[in-house]
mmCIF file of the N, C-alpha and C atoms, coordinates in Angstrom:
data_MODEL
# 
_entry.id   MODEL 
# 
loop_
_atom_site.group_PDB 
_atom_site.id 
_atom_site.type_symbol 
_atom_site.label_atom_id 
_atom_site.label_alt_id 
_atom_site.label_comp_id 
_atom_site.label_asym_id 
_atom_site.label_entity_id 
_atom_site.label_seq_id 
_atom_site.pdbx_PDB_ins_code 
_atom_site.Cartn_x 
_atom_site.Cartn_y 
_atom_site.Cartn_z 
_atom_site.occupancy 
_atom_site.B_iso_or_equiv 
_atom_site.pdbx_formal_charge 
_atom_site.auth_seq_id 
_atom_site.auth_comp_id 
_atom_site.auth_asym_id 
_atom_site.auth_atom_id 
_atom_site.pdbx_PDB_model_num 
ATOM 1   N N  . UNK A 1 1  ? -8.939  -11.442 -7.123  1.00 0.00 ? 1  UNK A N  1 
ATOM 2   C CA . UNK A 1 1  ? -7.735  -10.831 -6.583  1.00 0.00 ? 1  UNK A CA 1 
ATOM 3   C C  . UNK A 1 1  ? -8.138  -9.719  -5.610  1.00 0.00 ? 1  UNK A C  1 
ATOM 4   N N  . UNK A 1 2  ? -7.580  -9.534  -4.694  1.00 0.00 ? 2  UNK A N  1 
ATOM 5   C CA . UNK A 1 2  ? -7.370  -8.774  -3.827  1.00 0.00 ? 2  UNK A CA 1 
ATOM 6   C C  . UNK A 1 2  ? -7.605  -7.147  -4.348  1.00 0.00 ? 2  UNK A C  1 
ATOM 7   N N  . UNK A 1 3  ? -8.283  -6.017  -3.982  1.00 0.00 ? 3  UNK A N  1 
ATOM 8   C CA . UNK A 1 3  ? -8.369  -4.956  -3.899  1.00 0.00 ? 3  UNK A CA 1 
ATOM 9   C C  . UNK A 1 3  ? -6.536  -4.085  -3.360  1.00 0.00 ? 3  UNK A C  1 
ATOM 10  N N  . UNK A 1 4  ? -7.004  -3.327  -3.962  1.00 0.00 ? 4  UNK A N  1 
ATOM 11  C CA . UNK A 1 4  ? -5.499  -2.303  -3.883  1.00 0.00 ? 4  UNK A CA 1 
ATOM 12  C C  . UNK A 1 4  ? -5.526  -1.915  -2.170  1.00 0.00 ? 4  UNK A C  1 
ATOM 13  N N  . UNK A 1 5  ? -6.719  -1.414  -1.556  1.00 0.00 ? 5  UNK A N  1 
ATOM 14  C CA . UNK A 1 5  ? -7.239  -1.192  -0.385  1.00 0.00 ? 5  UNK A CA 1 
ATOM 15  C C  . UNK A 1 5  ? -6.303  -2.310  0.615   1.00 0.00 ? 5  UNK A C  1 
ATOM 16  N N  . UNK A 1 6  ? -6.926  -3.468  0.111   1.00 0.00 ? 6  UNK A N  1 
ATOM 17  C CA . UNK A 1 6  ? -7.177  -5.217  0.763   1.00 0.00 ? 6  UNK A CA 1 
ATOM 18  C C  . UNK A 1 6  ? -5.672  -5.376  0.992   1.00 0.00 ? 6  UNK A C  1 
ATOM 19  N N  . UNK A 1 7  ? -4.869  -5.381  -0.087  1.00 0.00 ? 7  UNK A N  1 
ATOM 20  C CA . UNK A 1 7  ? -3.501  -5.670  -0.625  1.00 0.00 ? 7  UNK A CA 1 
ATOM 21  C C  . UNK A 1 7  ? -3.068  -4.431  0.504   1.00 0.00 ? 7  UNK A C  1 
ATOM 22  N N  . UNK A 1 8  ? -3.069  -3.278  0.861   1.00 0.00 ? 8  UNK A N  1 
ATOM 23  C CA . UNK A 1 8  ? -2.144  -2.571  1.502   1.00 0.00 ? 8  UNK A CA 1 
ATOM 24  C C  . UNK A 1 8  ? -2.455  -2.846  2.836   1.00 0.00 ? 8  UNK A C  1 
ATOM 25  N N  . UNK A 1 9  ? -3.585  -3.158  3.414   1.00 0.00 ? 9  UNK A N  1 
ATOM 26  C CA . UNK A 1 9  ? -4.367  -3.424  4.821   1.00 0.00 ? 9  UNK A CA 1 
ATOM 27  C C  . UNK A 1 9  ? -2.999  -4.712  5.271   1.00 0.00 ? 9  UNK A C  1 
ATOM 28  N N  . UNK A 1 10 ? -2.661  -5.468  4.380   1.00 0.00 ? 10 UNK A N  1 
ATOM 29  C CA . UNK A 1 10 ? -2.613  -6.982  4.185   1.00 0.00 ? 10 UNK A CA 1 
ATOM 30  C C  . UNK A 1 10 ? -0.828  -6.903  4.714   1.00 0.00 ? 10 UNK A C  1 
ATOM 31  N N  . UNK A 1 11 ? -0.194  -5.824  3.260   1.00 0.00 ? 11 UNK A N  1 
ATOM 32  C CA . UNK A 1 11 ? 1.316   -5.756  3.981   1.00 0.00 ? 11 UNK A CA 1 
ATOM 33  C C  . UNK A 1 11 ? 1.435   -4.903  5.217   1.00 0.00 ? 11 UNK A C  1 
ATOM 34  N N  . UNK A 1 12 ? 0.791   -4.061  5.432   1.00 0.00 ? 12 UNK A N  1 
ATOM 35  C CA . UNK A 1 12 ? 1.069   -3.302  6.650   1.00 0.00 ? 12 UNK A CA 1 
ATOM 36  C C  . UNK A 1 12 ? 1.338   -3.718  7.976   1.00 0.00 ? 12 UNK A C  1 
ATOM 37  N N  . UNK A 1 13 ? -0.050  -4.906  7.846   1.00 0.00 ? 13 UNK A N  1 
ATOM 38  C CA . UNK A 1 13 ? -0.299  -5.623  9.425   1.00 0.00 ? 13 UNK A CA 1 
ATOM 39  C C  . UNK A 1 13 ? 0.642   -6.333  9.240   1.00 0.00 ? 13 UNK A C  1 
ATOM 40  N N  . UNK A 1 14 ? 1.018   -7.489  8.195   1.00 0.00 ? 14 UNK A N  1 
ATOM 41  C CA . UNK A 1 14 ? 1.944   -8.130  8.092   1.00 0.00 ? 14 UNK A CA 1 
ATOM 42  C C  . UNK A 1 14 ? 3.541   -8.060  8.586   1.00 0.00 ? 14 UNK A C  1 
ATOM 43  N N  . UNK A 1 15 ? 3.615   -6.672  8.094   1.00 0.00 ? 15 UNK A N  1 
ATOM 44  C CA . UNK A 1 15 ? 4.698   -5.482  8.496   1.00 0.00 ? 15 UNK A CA 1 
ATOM 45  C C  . UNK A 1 15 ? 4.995   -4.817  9.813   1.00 0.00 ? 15 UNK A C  1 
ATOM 46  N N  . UNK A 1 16 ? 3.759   -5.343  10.687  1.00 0.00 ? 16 UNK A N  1 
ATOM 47  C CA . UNK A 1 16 ? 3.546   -4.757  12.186  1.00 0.00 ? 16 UNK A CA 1 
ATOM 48  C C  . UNK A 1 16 ? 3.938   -3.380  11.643  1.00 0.00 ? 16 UNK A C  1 
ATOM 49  N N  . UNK A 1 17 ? 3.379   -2.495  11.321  1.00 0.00 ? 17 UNK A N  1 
ATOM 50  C CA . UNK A 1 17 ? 2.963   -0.985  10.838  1.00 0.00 ? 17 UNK A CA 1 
ATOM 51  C C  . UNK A 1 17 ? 1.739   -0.322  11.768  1.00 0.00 ? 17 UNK A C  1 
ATOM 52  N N  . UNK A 1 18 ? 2.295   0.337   12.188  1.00 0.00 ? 18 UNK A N  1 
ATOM 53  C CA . UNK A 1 18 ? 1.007   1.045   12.457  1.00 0.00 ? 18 UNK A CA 1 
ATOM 54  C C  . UNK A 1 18 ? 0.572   2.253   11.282  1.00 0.00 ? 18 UNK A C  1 
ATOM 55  N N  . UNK A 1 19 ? -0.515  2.470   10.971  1.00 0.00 ? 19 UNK A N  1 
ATOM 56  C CA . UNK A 1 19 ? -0.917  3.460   9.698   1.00 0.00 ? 19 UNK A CA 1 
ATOM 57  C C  . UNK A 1 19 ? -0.381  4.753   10.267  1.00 0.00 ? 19 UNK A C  1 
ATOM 58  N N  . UNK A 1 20 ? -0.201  5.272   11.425  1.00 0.00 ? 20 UNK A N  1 
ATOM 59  C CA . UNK A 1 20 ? 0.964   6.144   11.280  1.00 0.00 ? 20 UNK A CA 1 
ATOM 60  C C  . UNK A 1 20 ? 1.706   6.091   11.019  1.00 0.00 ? 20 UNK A C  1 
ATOM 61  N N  . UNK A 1 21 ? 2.444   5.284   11.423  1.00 0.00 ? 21 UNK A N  1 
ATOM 62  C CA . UNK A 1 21 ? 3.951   4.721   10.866  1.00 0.00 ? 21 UNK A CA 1 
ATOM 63  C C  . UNK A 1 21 ? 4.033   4.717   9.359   1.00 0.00 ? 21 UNK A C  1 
ATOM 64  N N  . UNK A 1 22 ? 3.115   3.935   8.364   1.00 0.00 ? 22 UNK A N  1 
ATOM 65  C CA . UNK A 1 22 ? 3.070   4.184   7.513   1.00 0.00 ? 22 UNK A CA 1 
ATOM 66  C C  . UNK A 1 22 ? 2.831   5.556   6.640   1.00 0.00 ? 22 UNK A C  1 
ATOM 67  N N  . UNK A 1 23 ? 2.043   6.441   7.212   1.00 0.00 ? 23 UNK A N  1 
ATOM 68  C CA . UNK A 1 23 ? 1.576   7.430   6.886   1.00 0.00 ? 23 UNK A CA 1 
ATOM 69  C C  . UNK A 1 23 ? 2.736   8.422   6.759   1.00 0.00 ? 23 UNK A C  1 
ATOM 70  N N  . UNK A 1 24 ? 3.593   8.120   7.611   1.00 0.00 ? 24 UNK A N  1 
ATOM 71  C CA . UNK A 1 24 ? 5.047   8.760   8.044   1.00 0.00 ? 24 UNK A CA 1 
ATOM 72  C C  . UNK A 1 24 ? 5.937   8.542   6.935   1.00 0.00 ? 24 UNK A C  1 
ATOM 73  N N  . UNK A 1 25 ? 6.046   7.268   6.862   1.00 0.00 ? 25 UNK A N  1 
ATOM 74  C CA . UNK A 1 25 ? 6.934   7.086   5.685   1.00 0.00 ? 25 UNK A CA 1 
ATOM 75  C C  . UNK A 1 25 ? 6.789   7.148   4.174   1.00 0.00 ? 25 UNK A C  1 
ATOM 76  N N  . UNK A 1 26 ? 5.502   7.433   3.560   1.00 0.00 ? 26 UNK A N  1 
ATOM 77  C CA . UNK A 1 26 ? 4.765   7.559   2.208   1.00 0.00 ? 26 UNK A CA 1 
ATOM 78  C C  . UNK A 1 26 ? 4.655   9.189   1.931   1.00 0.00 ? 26 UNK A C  1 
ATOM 79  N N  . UNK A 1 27 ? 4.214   9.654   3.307   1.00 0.00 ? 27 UNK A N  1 
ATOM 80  C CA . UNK A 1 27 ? 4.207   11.195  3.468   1.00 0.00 ? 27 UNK A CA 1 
ATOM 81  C C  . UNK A 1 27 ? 2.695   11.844  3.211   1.00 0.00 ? 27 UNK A C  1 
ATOM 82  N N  . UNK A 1 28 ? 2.191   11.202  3.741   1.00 0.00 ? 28 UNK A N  1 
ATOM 83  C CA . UNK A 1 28 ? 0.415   11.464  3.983   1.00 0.00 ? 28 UNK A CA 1 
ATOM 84  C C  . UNK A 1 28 ? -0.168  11.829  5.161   1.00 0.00 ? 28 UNK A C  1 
ATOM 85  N N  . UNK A 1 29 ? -1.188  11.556  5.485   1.00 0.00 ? 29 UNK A N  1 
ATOM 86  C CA . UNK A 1 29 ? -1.699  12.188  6.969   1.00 0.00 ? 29 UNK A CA 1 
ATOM 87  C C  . UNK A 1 29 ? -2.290  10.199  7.187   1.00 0.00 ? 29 UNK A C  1 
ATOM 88  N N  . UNK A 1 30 ? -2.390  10.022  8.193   1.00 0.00 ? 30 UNK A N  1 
ATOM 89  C CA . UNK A 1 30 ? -2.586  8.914   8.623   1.00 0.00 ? 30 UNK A CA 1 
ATOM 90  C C  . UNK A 1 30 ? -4.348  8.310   8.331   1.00 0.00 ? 30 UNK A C  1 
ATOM 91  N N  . UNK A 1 31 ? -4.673  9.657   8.018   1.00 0.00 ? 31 UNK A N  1 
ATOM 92  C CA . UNK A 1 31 ? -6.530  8.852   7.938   1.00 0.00 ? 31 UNK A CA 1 
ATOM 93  C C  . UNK A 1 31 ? -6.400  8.626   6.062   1.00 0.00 ? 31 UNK A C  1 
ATOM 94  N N  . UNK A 1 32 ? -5.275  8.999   5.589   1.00 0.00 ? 32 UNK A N  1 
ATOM 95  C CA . UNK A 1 32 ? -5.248  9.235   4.199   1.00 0.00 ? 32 UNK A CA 1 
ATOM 96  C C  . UNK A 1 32 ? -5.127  7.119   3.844   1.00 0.00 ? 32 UNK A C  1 
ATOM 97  N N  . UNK A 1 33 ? -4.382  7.090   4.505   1.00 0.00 ? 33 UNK A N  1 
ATOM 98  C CA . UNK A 1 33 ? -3.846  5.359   4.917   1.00 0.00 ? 33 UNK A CA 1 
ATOM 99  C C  . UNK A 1 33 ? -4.878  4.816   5.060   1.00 0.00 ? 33 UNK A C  1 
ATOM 100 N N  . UNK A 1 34 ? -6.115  5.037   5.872   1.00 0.00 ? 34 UNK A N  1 
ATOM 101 C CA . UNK A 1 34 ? -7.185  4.356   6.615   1.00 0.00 ? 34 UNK A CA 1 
ATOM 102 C C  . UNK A 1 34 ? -8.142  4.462   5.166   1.00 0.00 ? 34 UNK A C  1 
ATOM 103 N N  . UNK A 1 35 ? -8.382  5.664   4.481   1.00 0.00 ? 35 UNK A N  1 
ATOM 104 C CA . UNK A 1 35 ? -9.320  5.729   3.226   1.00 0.00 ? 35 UNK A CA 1 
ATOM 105 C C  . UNK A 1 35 ? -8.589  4.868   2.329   1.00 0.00 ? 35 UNK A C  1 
ATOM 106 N N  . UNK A 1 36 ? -7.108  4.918   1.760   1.00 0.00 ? 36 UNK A N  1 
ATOM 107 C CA . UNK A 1 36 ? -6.457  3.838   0.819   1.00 0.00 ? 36 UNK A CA 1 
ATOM 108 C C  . UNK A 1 36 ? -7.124  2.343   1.467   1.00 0.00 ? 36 UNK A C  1 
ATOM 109 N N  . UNK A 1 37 ? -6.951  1.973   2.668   1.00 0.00 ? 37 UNK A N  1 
ATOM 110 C CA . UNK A 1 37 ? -6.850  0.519   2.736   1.00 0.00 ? 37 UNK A CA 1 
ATOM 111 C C  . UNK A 1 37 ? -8.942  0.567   2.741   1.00 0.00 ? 37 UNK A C  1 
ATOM 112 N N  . UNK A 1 38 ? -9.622  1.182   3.080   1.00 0.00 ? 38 UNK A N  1 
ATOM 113 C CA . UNK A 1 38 ? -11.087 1.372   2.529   1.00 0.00 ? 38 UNK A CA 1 
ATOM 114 C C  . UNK A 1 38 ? -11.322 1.150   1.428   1.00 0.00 ? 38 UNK A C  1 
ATOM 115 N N  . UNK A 1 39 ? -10.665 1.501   0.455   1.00 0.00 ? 39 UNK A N  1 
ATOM 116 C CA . UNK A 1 39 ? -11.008 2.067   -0.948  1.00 0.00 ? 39 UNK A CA 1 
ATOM 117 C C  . UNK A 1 39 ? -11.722 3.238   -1.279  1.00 0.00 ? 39 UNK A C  1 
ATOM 118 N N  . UNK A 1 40 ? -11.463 3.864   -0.376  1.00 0.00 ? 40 UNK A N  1 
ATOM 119 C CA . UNK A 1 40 ? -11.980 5.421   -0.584  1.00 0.00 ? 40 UNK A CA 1 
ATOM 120 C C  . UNK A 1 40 ? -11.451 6.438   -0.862  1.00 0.00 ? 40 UNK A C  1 
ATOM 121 N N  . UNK A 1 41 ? -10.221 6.355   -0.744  1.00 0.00 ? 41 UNK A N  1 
ATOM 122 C CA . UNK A 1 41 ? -9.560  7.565   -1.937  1.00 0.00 ? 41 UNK A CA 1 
ATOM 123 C C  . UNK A 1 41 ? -8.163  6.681   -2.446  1.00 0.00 ? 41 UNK A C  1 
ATOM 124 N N  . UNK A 1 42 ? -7.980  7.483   -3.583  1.00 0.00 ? 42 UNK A N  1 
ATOM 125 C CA . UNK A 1 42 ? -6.496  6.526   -4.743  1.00 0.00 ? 42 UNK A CA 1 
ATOM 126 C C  . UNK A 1 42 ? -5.094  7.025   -4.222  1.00 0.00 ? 42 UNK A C  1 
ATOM 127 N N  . UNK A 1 43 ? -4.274  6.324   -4.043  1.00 0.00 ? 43 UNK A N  1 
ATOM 128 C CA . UNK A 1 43 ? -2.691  7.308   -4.097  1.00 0.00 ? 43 UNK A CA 1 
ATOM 129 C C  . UNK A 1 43 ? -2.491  7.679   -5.296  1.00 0.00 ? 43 UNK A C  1 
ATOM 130 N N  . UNK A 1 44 ? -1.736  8.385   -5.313  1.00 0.00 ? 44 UNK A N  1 
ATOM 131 C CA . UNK A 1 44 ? -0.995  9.043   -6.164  1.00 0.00 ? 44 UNK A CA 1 
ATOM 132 C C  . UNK A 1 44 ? -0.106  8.513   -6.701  1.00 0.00 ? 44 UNK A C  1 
ATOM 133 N N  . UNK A 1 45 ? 0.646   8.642   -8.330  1.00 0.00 ? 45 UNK A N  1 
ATOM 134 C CA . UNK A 1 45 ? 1.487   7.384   -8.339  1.00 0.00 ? 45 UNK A CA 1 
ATOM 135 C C  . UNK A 1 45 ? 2.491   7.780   -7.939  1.00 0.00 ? 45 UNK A C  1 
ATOM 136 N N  . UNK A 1 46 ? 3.143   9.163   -7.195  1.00 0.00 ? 46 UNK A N  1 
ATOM 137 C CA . UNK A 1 46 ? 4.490   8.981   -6.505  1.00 0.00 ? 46 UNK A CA 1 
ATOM 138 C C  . UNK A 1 46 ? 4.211   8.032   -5.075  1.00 0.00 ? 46 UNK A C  1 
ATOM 139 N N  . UNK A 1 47 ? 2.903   8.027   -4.460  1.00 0.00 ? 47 UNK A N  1 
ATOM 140 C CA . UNK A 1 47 ? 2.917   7.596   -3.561  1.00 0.00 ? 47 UNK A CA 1 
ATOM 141 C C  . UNK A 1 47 ? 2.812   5.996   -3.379  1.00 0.00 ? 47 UNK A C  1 
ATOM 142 N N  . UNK A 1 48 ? 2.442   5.090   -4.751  1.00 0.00 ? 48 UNK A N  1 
ATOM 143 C CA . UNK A 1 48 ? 1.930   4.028   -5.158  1.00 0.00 ? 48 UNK A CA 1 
ATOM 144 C C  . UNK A 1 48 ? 3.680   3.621   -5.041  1.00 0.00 ? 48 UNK A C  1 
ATOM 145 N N  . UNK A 1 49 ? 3.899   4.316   -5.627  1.00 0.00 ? 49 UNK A N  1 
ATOM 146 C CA . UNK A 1 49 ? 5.908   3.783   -6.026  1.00 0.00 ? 49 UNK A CA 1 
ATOM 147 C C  . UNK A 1 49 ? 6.552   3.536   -4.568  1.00 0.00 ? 49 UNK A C  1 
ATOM 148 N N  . UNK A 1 50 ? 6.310   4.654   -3.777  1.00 0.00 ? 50 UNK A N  1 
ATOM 149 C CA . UNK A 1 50 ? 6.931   4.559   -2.685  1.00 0.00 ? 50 UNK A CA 1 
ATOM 150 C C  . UNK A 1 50 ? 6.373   3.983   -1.585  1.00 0.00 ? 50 UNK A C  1 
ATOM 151 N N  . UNK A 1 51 ? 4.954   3.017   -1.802  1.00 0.00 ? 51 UNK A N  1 
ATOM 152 C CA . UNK A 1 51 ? 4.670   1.799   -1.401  1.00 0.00 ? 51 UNK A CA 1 
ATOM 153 C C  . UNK A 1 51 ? 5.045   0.635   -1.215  1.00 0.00 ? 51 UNK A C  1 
ATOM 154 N N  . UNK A 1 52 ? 5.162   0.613   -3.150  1.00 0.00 ? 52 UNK A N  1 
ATOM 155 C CA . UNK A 1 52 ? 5.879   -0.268  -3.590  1.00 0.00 ? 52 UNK A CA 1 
ATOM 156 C C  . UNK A 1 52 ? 7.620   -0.566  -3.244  1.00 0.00 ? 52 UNK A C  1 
ATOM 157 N N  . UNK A 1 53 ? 8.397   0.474   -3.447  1.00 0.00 ? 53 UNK A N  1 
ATOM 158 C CA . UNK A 1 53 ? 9.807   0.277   -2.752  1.00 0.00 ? 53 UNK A CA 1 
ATOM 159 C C  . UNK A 1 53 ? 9.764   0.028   -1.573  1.00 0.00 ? 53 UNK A C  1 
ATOM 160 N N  . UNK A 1 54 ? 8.800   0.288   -0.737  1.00 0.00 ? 54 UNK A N  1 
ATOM 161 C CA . UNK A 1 54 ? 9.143   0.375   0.996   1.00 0.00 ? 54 UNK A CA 1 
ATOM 162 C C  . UNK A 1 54 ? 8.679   -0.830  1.164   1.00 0.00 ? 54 UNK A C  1 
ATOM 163 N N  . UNK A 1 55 ? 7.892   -2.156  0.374   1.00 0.00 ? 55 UNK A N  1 
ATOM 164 C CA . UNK A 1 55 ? 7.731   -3.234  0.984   1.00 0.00 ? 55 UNK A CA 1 
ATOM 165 C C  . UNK A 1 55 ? 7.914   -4.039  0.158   1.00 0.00 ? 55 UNK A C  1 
ATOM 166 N N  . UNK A 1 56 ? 8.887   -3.635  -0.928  1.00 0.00 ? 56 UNK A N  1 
ATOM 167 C CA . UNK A 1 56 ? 9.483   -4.241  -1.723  1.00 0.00 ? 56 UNK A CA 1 
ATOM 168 C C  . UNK A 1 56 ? 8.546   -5.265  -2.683  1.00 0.00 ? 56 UNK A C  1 
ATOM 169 N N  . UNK A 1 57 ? 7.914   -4.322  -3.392  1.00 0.00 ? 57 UNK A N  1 
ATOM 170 C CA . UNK A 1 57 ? 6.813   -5.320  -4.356  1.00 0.00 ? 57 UNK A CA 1 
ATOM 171 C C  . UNK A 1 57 ? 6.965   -4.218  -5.499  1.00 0.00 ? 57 UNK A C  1 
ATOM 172 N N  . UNK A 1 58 ? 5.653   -5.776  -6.662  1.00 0.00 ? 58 UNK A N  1 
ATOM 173 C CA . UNK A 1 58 ? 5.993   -4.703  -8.101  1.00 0.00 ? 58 UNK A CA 1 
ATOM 174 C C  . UNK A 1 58 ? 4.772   -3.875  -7.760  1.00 0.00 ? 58 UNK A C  1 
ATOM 175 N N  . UNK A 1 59 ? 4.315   -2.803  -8.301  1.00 0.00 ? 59 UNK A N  1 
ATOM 176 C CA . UNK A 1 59 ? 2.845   -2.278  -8.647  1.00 0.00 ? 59 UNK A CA 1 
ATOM 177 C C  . UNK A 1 59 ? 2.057   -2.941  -9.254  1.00 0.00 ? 59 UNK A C  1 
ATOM 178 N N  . UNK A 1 60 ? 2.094   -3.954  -9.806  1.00 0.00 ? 60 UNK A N  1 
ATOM 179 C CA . UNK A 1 60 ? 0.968   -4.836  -10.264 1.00 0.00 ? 60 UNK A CA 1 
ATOM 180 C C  . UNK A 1 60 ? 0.359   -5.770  -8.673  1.00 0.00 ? 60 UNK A C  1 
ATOM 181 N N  . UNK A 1 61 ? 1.389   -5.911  -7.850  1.00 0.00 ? 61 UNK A N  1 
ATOM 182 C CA . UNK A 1 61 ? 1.042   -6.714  -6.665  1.00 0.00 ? 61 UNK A CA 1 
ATOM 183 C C  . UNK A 1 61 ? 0.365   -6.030  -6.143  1.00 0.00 ? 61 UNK A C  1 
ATOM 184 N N  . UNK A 1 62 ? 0.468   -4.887  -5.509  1.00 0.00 ? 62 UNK A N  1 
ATOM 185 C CA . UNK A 1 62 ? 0.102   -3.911  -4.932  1.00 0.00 ? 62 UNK A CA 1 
ATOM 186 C C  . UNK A 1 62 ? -1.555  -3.576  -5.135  1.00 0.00 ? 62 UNK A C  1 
ATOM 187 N N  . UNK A 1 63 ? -1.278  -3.111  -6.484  1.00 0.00 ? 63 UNK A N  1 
ATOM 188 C CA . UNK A 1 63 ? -2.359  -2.898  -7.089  1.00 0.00 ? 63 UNK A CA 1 
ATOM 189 C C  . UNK A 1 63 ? -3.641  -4.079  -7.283  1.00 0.00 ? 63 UNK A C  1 
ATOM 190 N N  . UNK A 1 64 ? -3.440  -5.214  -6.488  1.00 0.00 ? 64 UNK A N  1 
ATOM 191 C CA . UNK A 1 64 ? -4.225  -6.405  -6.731  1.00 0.00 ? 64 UNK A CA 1 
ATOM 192 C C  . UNK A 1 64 ? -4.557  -7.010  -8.897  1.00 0.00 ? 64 UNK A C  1 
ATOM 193 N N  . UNK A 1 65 ? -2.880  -6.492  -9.622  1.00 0.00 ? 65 UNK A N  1 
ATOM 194 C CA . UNK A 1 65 ? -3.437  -7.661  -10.432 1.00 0.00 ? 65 UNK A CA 1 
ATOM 195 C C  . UNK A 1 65 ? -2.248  -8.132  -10.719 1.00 0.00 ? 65 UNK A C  1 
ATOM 196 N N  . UNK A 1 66 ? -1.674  -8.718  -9.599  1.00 0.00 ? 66 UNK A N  1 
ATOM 197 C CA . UNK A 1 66 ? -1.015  -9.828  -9.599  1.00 0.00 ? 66 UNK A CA 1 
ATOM 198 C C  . UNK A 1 66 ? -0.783  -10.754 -8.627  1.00 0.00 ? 66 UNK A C  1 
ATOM 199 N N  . UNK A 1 67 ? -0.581  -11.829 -8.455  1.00 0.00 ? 67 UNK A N  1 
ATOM 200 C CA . UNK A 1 67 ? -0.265  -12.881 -7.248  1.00 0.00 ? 67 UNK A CA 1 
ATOM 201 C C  . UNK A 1 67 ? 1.029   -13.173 -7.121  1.00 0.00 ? 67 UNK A C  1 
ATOM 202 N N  . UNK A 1 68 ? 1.849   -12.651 -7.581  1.00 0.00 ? 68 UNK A N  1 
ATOM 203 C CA . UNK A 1 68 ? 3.020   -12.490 -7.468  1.00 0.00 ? 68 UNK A CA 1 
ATOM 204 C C  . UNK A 1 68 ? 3.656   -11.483 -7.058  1.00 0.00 ? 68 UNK A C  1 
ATOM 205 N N  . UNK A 1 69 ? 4.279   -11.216 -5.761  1.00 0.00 ? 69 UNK A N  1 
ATOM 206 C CA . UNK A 1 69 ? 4.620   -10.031 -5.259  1.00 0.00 ? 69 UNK A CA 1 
ATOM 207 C C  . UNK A 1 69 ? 6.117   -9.389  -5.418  1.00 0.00 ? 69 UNK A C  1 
ATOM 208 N N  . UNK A 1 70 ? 6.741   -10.383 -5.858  1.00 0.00 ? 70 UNK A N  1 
ATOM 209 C CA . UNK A 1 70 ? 8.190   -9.802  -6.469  1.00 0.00 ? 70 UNK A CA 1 
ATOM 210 C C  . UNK A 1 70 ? 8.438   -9.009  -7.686  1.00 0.00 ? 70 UNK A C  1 
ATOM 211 N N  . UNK A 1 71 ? 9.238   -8.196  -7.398  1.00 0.00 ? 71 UNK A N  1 
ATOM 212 C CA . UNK A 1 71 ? 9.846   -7.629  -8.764  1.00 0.00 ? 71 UNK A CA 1 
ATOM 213 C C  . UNK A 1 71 ? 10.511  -8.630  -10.036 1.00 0.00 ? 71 UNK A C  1 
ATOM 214 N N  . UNK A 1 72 ? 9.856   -8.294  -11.297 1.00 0.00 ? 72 UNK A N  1 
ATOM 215 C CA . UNK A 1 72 ? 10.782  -9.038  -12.140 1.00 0.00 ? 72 UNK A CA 1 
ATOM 216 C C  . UNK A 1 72 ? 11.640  -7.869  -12.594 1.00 0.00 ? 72 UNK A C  1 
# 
């Protein structure tokens, strides 16, 4: 499965996001985005949540342990 990093790299582009853009809307600094999709530093779980709502997935997707990206 996919890395938490891998998994956010993955909806973003998908999302046509730019990591500012994203960075904007989570409420981080934009290189904070560039180390998450690295795997070099962790969010936070307010910030994991508000990942998760903004591209509409569960935290298990997100988090690479699930293959299923919907909410149950």
């Amino acid at each position: 499965m996919p890395s938490f990093g891998e998994q956010l790299s993955q909806l973003r582009k998908t999302n046509n996001l730019k990591a500012e853009d994203l960075a904007d809307i989570v409420g981080v600094k934009r290189r904070i985005v560039f180390m998450y999709e690295k795997n070099e530093s962790k969010p936070s779980f307010d910030v994991l949540i508000a990942l998760a709502d903004y591209f509409n997935v569960s935290l298990d997707y997100l988090v690479g342990r699930s293959d299923e990206p919907k909410r149950k």
